[in-house]
ZAMAR-899335 format. One record per residue (C-alpha): x, y, z; residue number from 1; residue in one letter. Coordinates in pm, whole numbers, plus 50000, padded with zeros to 5 digits. Example, Ala and Ser with C-alpha at 12.3 -4.5 7.8 and 13.67 -1.06 7.14 Angstrom:
<sites>
+-------+-------+-------+-----+------+
:  east : north :    up :  nr : rest :
+-------+-------+-------+-----+------+
: 51230 : 49550 : 50780 :   1 :    A :
: 51367 : 49894 : 50714 :   2 :    S :
+-------+-------+-------+-----+------+
</sites>
This chain:
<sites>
+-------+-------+-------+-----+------+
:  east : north :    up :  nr : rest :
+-------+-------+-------+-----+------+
: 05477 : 46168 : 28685 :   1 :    X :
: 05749 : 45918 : 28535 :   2 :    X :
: 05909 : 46031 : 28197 :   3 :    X :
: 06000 : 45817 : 27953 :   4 :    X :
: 06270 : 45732 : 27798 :   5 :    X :
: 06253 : 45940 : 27513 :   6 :    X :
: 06119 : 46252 : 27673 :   7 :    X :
: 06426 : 46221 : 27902 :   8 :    X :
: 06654 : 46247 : 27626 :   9 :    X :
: 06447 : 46562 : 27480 :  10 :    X :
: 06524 : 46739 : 27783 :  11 :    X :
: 06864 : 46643 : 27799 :  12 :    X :
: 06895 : 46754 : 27413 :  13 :    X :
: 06753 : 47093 : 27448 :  14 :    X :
: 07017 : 47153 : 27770 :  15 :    X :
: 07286 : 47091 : 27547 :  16 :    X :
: 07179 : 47288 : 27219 :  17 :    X :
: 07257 : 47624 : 27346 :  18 :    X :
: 07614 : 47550 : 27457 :  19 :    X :
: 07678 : 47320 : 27123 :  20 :    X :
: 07491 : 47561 : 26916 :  21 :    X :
: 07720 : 47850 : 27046 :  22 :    X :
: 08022 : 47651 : 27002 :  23 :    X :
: 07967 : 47556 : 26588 :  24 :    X :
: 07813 : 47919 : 26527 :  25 :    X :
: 08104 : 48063 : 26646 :  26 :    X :
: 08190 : 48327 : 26542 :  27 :    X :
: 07898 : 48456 : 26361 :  28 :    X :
: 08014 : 48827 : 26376 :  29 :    X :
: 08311 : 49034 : 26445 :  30 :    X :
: 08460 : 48984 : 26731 :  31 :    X :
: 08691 : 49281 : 26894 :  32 :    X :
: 08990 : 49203 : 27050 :  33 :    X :
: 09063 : 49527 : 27273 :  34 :    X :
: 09415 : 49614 : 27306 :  35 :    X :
: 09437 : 49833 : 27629 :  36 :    X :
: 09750 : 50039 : 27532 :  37 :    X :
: 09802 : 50221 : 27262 :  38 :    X :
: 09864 : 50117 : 26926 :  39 :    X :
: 10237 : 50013 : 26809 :  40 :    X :
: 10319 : 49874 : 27158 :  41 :    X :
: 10383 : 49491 : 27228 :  42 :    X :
: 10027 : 49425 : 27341 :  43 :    X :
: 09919 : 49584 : 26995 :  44 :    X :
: 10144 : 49336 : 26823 :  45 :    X :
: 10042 : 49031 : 26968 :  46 :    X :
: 09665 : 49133 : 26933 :  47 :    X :
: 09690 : 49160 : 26537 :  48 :    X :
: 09878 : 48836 : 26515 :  49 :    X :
: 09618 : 48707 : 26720 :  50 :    X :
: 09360 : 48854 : 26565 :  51 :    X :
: 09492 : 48781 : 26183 :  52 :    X :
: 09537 : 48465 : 26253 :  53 :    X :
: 09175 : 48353 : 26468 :  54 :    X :
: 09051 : 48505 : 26179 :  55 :    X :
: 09192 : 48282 : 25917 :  56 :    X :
: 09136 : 47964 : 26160 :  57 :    X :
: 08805 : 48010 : 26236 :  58 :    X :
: 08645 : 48135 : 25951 :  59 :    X :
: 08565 : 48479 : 26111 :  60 :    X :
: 08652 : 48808 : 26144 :  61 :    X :
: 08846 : 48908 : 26453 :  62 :    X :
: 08942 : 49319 : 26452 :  63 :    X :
: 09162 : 49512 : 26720 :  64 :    X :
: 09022 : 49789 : 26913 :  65 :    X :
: 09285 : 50027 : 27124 :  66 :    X :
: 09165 : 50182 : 27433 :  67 :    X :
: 09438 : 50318 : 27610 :  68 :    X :
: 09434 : 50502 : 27992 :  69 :    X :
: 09472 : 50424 : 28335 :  70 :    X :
: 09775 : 50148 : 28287 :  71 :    X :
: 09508 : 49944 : 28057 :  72 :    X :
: 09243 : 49924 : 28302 :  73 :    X :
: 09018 : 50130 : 28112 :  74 :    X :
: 09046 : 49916 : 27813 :  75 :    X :
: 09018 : 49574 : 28039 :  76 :    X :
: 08745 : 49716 : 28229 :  77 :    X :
: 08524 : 49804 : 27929 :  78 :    X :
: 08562 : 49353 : 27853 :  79 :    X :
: 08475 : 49315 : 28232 :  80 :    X :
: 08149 : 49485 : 28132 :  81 :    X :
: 08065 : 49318 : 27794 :  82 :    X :
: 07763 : 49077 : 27698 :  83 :    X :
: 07976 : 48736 : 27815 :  84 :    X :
: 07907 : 48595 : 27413 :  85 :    X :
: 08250 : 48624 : 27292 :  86 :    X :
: 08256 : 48882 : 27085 :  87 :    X :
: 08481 : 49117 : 27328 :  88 :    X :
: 08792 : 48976 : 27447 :  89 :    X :
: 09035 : 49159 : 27543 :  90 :    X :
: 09513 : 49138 : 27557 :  91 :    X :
: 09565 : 49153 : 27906 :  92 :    X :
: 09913 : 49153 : 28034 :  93 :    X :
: 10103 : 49155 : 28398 :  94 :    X :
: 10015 : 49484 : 28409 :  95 :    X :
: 09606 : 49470 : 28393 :  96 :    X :
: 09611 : 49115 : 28540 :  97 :    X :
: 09881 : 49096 : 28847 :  98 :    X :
: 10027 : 49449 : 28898 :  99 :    X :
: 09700 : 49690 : 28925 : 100 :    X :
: 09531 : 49499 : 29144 : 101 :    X :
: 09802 : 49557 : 29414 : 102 :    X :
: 09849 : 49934 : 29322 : 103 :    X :
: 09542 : 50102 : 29264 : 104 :    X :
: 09288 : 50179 : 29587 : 105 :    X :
: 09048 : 50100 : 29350 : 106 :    X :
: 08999 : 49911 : 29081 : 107 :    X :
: 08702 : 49914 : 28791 : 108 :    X :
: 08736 : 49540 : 28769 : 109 :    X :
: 08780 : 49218 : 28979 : 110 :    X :
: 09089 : 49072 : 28740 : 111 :    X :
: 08991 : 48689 : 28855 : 112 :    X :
: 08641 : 48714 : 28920 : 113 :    X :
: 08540 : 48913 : 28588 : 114 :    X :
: 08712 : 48690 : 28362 : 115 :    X :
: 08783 : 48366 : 28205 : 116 :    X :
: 09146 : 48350 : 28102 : 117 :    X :
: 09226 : 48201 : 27777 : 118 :    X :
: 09563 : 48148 : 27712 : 119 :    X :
: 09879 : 48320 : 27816 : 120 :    X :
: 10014 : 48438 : 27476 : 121 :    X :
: 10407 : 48568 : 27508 : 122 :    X :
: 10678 : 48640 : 27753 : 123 :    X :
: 10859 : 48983 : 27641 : 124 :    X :
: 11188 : 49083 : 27824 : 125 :    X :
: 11201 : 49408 : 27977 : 126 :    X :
: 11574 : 49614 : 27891 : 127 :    X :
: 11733 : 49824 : 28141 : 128 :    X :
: 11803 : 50137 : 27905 : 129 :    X :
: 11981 : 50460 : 27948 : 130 :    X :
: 11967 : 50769 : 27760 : 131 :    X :
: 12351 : 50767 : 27536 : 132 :    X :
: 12481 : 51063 : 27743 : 133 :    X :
: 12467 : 50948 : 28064 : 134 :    X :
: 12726 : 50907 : 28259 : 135 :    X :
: 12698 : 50523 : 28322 : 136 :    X :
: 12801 : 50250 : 28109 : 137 :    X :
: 12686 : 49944 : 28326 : 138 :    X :
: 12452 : 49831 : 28587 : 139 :    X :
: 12705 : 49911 : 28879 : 140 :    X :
: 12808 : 50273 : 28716 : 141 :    X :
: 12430 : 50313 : 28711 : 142 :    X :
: 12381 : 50234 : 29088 : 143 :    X :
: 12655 : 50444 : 29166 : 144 :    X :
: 12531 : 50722 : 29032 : 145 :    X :
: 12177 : 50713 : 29155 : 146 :    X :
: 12330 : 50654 : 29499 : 147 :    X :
: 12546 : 50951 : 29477 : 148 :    X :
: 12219 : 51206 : 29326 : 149 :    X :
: 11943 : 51051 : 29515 : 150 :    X :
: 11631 : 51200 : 29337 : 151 :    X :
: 11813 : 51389 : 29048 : 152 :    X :
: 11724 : 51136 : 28744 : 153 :    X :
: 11389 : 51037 : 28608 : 154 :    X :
: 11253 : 50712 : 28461 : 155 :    X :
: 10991 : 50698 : 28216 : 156 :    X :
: 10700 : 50422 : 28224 : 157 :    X :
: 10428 : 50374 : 27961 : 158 :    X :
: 10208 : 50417 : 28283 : 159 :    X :
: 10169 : 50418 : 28637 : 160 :    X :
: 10145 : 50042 : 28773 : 161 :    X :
: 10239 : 49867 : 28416 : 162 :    X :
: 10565 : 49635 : 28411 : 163 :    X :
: 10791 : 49867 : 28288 : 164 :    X :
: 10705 : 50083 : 28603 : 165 :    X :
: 10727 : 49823 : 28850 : 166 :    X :
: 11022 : 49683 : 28699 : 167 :    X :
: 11217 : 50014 : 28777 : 168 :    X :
: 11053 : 50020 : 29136 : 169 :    X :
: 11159 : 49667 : 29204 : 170 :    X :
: 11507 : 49765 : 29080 : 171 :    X :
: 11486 : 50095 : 29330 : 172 :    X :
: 11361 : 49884 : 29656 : 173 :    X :
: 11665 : 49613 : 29570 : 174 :    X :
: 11954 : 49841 : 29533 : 175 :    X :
: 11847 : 50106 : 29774 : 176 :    X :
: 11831 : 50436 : 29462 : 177 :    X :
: 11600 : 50688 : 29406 : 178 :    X :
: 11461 : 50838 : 29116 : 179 :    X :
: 11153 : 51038 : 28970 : 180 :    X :
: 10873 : 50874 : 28821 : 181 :    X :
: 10785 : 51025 : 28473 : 182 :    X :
: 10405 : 50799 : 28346 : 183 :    X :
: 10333 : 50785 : 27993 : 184 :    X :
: 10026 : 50728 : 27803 : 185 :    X :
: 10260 : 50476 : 27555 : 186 :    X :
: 10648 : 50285 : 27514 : 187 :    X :
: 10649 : 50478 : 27185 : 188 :    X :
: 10635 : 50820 : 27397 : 189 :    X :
: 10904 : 50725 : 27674 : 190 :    X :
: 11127 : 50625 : 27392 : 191 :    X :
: 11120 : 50948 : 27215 : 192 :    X :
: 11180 : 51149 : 27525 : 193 :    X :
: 11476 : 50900 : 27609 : 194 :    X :
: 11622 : 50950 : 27297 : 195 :    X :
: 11621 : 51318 : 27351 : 196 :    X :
: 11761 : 51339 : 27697 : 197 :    X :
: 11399 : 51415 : 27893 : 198 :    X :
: 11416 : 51123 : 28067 : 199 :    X :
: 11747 : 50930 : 28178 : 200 :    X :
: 11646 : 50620 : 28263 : 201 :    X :
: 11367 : 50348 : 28157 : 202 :    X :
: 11266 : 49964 : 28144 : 203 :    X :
: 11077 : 49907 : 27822 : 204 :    X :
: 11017 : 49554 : 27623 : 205 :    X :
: 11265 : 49458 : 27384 : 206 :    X :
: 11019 : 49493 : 27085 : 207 :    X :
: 10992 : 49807 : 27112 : 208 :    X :
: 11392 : 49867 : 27208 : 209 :    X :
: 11587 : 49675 : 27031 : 210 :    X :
: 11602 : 49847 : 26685 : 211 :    X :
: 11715 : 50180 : 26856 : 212 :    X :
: 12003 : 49974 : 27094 : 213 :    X :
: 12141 : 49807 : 26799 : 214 :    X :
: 12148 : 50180 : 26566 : 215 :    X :
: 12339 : 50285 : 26912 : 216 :    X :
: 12082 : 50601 : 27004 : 217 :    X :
: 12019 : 50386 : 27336 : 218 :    X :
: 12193 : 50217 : 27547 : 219 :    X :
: 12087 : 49906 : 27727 : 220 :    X :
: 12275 : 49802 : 28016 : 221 :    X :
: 12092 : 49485 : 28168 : 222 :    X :
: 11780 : 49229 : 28066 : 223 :    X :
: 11579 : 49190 : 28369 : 224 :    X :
: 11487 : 48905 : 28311 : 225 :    X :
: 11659 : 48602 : 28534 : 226 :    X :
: 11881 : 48466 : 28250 : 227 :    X :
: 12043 : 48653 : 27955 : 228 :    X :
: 11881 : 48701 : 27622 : 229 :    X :
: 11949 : 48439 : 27317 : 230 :    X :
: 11939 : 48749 : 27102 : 231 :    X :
: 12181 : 48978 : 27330 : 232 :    X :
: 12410 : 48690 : 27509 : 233 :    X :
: 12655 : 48989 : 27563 : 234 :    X :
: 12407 : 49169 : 27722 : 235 :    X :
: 12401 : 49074 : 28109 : 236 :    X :
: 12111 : 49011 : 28323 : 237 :    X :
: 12001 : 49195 : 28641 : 238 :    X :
: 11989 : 48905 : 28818 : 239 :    X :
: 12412 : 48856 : 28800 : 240 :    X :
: 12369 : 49211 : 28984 : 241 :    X :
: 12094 : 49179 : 29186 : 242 :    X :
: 11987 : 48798 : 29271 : 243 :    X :
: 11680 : 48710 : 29227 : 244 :    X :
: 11526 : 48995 : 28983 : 245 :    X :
: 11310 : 48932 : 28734 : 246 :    X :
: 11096 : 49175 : 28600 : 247 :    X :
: 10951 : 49032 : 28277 : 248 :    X :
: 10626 : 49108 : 28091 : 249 :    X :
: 10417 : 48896 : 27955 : 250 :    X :
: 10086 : 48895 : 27790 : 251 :    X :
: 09731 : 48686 : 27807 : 252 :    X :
: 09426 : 48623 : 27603 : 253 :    X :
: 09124 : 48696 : 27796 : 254 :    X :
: 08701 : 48643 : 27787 : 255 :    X :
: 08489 : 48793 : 27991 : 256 :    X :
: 08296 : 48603 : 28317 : 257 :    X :
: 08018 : 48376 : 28189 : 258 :    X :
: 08118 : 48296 : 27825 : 259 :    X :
: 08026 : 47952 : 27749 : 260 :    X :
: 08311 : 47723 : 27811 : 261 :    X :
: 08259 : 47599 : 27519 : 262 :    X :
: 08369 : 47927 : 27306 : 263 :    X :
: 08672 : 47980 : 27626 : 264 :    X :
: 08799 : 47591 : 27511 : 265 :    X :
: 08782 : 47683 : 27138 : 266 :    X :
: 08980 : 47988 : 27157 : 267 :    X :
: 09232 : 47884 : 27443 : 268 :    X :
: 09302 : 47573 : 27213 : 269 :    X :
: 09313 : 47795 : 26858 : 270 :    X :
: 09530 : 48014 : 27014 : 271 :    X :
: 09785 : 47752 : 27156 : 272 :    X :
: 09803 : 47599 : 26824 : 273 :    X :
: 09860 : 47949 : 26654 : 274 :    X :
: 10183 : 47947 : 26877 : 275 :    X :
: 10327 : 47635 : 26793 : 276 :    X :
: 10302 : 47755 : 26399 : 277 :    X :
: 10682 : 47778 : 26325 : 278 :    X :
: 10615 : 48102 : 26125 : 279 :    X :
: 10427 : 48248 : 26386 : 280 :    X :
: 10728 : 48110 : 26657 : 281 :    X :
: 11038 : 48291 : 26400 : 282 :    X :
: 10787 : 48616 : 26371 : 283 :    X :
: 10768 : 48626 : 26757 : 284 :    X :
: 11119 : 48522 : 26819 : 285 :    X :
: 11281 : 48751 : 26599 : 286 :    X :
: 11167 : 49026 : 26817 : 287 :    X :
: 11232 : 48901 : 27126 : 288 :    X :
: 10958 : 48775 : 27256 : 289 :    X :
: 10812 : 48425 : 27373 : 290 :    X :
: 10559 : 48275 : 27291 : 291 :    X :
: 10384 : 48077 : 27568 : 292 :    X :
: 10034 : 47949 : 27438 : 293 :    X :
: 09931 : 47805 : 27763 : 294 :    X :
: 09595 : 47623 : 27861 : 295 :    X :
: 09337 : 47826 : 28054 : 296 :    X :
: 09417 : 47641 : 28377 : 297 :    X :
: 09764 : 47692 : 28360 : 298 :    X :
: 09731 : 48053 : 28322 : 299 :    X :
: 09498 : 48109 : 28592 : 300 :    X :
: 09776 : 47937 : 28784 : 301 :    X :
: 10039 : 48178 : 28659 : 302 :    X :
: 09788 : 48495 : 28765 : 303 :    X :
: 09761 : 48391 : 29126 : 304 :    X :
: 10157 : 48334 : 29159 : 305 :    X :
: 10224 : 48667 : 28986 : 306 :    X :
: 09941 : 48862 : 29141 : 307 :    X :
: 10110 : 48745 : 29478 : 308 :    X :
: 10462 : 48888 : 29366 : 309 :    X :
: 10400 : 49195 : 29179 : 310 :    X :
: 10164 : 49279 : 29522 : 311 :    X :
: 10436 : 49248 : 29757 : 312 :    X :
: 10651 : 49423 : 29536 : 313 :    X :
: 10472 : 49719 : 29535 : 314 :    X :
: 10394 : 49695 : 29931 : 315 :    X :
: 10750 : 49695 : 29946 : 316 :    X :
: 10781 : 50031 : 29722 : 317 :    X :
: 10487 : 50199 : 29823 : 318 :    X :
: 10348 : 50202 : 29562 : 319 :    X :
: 09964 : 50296 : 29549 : 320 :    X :
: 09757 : 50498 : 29293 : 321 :    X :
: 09450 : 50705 : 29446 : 322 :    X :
+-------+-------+-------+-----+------+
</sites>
């Protein structure tokens, strides 16, 4: 049986109302952003900003949720399991998106398959910091001395497979040290037993950093990051000593599978335009970090290339979490 005209275009109208429906009722209720570290880290930063500021652009009320454990894949994996209705999203970062996947024999979540990525938000340099008493004042004192006491110093992480642990691992496999592995639950943590002489040795983001290397109760030897830092230009990179490292972090925006593209396009292009708002840009910069703001597609192109790296990097180490 022919249909007409008009019948046609019925059809074709009811196809289209859920999608545009969920696209102008959106959001209709809170929606949690969950922060898979603890709270007062970088990831925790960028998901209020985020989350302050969604809120005031879209007319809704966007809330953080920390769920800390298992280098953030707890926290992620909850998302991977949520209605796909954009109302869990969750701060993803190299860690949860490009490192696990190569280091733990198993994973609660498929990071490509299980979700939609939205926008990479920020790149945060990782510091090369010492603890003030040790015996090192610069990247090649440092080798030196892990050379000479292979084993004898420990580095702190904020957990097994994030950044800041496979940025000291990259750093061991490239200059040929060795040193104890100390996993945290949080930066905050690492820092405190840094400060106190615990632990000798960590990578950590600059946010968290910075305000104890400038008071002088760290001391930060090298950005490992490729280039030096605008903010520290004295500072060297690990790159002048090493060629080729980089170790930075950086941090995404993240949907679960199956949320109307509609609601994915909305956020990934309210979220780029929150990091092009200059007082957003001097909050961000002032700190140290990035901000990115990419499209969707671009990201997923930046998760492939880094989920390639970071897994050869930790073949390399051997590096794998039962």
């Amino acid at each position: 049986m022919r249909m007409t005209r008009r019948a046609v275009l019925a059809a074709a109208s009811l196809m289209i109302a859920p999608a545009a429906l969920a696209q102008s009722d959106y959001p209709s209720k809170v929606v949690t952003i969950v922060v898979p570290f603890a709270a007062g880290g970088t990831t925790d930063l960028l998901g209020r900003i985020l989350a302050e500021r969604l809120g005031a652009r879209m007319n809704g009320r966007f809330i953080v949720e920390n769920r800390p454990g298992a280098g953030g894949n707890t926290g992620v994996a909850a998302v991977a399991r949520a209605p796909a209705d954009g109302y869990m999203l969750t701060m993803g970062t190299v860690s949860t998106h490009a490192i696990n996947p190569g280091v733990y024999a198993k994973m609660p979540y498929d990071h490509i398959k299980d979700f939609a990525p939205i926008s990479q938000v920020a790149s945060v340099p990782n510091l090369l910091m010492v603890n003030v008493d040790l015996p090192a004042k610069t990247v090649p004192e440092l080798i030196e001395l892990l050379k000479k006491n292979p084993g004898k110093y420990s580095f702190g992480s904020s957990g097994a497979g994030t950044s800041t642990h496979m940025a000291a691992e990259l750093f061991k496999v490239s200059t040929g040290t060795d040193m104890a592995h100390v996993p945290y639950r949080s930066s905050g943590q690492v820092t405190q037993d840094l400060l106190s002489g615990q632990i000798q040795l960590t990578f950590d983001n600059i946010t968290i950093a910075w305000p104890h290397v400038e008071a002088g109760k760290i001391r930060a030897l090298a950005t490992a990051t490729p280039q030096r830092l605008a903010i520290a230009k004295d500072m060297p990179a690990l790159s002048e000593f090493i060629p080729g490292y980089d170790a930075s972090s950086w941090h995404g925006f993240f949907a679960p599978s199956g949320v109307p593209q509609e609601i994915v396009a909305r956020l990934s292009k309210e979220t780029q335009e929150i990091l092009r708002e200059p007082a957003v840009i001097e909050q961000l910069r002032k700190l140290g970090v990035d901000p990115v703001g990419s499209t969707s597609e671009q990201f997923k192109a930046h998760i492939a290339a880094e989920t390639k790296r970071w897994g050869e990097v930790a073949q390399k180490a051997g590096v794998k979490i039962e």
